[in-house]
C-alpha positions as CSV (number, residue, x, y, z in Angstrom):
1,X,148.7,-112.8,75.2
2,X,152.2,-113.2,73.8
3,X,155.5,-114.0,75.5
4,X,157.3,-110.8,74.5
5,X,159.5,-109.3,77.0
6,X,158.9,-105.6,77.5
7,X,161.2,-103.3,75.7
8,X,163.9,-101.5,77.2
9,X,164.5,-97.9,75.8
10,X,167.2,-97.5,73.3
11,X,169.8,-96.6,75.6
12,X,169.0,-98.0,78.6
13,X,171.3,-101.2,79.1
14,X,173.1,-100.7,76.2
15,X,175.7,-103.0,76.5
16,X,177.0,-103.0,72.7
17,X,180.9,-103.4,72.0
18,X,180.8,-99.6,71.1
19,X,179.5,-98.5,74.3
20,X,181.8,-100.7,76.0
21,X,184.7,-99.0,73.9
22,X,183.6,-95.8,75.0
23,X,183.7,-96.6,78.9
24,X,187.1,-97.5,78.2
25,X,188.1,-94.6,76.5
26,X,186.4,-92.7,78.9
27,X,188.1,-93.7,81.6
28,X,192.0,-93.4,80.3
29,X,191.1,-90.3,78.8
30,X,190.3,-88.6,81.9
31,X,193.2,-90.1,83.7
32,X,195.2,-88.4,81.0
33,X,193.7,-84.8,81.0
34,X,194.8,-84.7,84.6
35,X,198.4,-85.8,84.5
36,X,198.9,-83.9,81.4
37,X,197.5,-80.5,83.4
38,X,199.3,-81.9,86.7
39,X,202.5,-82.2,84.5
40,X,202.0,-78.7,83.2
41,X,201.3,-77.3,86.4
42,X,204.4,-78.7,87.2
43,X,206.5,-77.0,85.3
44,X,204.8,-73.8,85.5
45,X,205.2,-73.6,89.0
46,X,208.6,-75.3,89.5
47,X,207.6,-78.3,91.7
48,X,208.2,-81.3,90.1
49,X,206.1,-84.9,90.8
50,X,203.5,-82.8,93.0
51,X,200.8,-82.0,90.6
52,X,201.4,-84.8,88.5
53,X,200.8,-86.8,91.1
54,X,197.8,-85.2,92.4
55,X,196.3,-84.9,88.8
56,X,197.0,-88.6,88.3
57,X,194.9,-89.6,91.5
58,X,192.1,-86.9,90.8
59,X,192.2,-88.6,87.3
60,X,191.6,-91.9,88.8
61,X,188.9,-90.8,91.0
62,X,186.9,-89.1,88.0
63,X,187.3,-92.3,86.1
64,X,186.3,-94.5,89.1
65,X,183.0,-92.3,89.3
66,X,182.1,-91.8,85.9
67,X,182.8,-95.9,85.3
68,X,180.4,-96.4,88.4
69,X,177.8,-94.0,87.1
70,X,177.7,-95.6,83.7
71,X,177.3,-98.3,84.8
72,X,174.5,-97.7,87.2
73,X,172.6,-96.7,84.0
74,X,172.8,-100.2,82.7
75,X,171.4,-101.4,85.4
């Protein structure tokens, strides 16, 4: 018998600088969709900081969860 650690499948842990770089990304990005739609919203219907503002914290929340979820995968 050798002392060779079982293998993990390819992307299972990955834990790479790219993958880390695309958590990131990930996660402003979808902060940004939403207050660039909030904003929009905005001034399609005339109501200044309310959809930004909700589309900000929606963004947030998306990020929050897909950040948790990928990183449940690494686990």
């Amino acid at each position: 018998m050798t002392n060779e650690s079982p293998k993990t499948p390819p992307n299972k842990g990955d834990k790479s600088p790219l993958a880390m770089a695309g958590a990131g990304f990930e996660f402003v990005s979808s902060i940004v969709f939403f207050v660039i739609g909030g904003y929009y919203l905005d001034e399609y219907l005339q109501s200044e900081p309310l959809w930004l503002l909700i589309g900000f914290f929606l963004g947030f929340v998306f990020a929050f969860y897909a950040l948790i979820k990928r990183a449940k995968e690494n686990e």
